[in-house]
N, C-alpha and C positions, 0 to 999 in steps of 0.2 A: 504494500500500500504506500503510495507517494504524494506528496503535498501538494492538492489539486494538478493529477497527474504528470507533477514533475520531481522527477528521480533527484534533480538537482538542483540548488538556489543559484544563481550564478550574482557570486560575489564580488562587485564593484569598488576598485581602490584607486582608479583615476579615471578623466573623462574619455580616456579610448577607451578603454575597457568599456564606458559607462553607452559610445556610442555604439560597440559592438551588442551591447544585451540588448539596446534599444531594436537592432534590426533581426535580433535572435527572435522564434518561436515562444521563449520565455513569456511567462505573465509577470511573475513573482521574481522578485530578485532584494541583494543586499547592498545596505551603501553603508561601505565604511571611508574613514579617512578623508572626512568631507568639510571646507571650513562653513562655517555660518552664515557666511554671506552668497554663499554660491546655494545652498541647500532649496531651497525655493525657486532657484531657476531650475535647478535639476528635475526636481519633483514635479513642476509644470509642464516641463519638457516628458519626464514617463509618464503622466497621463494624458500627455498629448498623441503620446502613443499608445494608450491602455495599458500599462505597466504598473504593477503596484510592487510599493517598493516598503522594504522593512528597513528601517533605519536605526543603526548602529549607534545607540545617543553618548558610549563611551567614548567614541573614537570621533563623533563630532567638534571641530577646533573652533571659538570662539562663543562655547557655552559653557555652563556648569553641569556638569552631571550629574542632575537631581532632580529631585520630581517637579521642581520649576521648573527646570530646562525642557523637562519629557511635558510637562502640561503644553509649557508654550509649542514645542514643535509635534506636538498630536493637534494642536487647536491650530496651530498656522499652517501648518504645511500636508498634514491628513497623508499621515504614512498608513501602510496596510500593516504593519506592524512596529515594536520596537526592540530592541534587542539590550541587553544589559546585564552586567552580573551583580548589579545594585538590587538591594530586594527594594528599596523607595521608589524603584523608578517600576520595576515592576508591577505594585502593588499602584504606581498613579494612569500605566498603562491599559491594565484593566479594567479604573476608574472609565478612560476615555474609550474602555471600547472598541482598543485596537489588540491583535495581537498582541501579547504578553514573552517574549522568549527569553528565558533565565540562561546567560552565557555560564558554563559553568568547566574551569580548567581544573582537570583532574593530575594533580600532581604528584598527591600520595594520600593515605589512607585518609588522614587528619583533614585535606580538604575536601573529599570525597562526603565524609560525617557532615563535616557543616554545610557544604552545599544542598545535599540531601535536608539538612534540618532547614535552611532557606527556601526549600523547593516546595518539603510538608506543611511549611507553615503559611506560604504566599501564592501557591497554586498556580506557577505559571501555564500559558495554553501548552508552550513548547521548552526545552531545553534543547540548548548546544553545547554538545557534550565535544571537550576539546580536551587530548589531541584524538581526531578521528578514527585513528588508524589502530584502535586499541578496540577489537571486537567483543571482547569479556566485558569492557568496560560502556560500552553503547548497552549490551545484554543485563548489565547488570542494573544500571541504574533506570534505566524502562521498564525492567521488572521492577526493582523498590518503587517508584516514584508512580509509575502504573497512568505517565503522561509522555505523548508523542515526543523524540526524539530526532532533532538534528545532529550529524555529524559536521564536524569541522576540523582545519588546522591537519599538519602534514597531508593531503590526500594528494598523494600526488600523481596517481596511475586509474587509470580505469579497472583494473584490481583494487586499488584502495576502495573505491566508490563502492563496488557489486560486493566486497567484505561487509562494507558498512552497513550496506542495503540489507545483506544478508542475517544481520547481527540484529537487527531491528528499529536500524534508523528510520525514518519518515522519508527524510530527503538528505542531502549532501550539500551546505555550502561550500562551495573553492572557488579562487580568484583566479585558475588555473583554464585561461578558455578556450584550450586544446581538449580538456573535458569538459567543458559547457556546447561544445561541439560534437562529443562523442555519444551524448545523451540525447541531442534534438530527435526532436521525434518529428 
């Protein structure tokens, strides 16, 4: 099962990139690495093409990363999602009624616990579960958490993706558009 039938999120970290998703198959996609002032032309421009875009509000430069920040760019800019490993920003996400996705980097057992107690306690729709390529670790925390699952981070082979897929990710974010290519359907 994949994330309104796409295997993969193709994940945007500059504007080539951002004009290749644009003329991609893709609905859904990711923006990271984006400053503040460009964020609102971007997001005009993907639903100028019907693109709905989830926005990465850590990696947005010229905000704060908090649930002011995520208030202001759910109400100004009307992403299809937000992404974050803040539970504040999570919990003002759901407030606005956009996708919810809890970023969560699986380092060692101890962040694994707290993530996990961040996930049970604020419900996001989705987690990204990072680094990707660790299929125990997609399995294990979709079973605990018993909430859809993004993979991310090293995916670097069309074997990494069909692992992930396999483990019981949703979909795959990579910034990688040799495999946002090998997925088009």
């Amino acid at each position: 099962m994949s994330f309104h039938d796409q295997p993969i999120l193709p994940a945007v970290r500059n504007m080539k990139q951002f004009e290749e998703f644009l003329k991609s198959p893709f609905t859904y996609g990711v923006l990271l690495d984006v400053h503040l002032g460009r964020l609102k032309g971007i997001m005009n421009e993907a639903n100028t093409h019907h693109k709905k875009m989830f926005v990465h509000v850590d990696l947005i430069h010229g905000i704060k990363h908090d649930e002011y920040g995520t208030e202001f760019i759910c109400q100004e800019m009307k992403p299809a999602g937000i992404i974050s490993t803040r539970s504040s920003v999570i919990v003002k996400a759901k407030q606005k009624k956009v996708y919810a996705i809890q970023r969560m980097f699986l380092l060692d057992t101890s962040a694994m616990e707290k993530s996990m107690e961040f996930v049970g306690k604020h419900r996001p729709d989705f987690i990204e579960v990072l680094p990707g390529v660790v299929p125990d670790l997609i399995t294990e925390v979709r079973e605990r958490a018993g909430i859809p699952i993004f993979a991310g981070g090293f995916i670097r082979t069309k074997e990494d993706v069909e692992r992930a897929l396999e483990a019981g990710a949703t979909a795959v974010t990579t910034s990688n558009t040799a495999l946002w290519k090998a997925f088009q359907k």
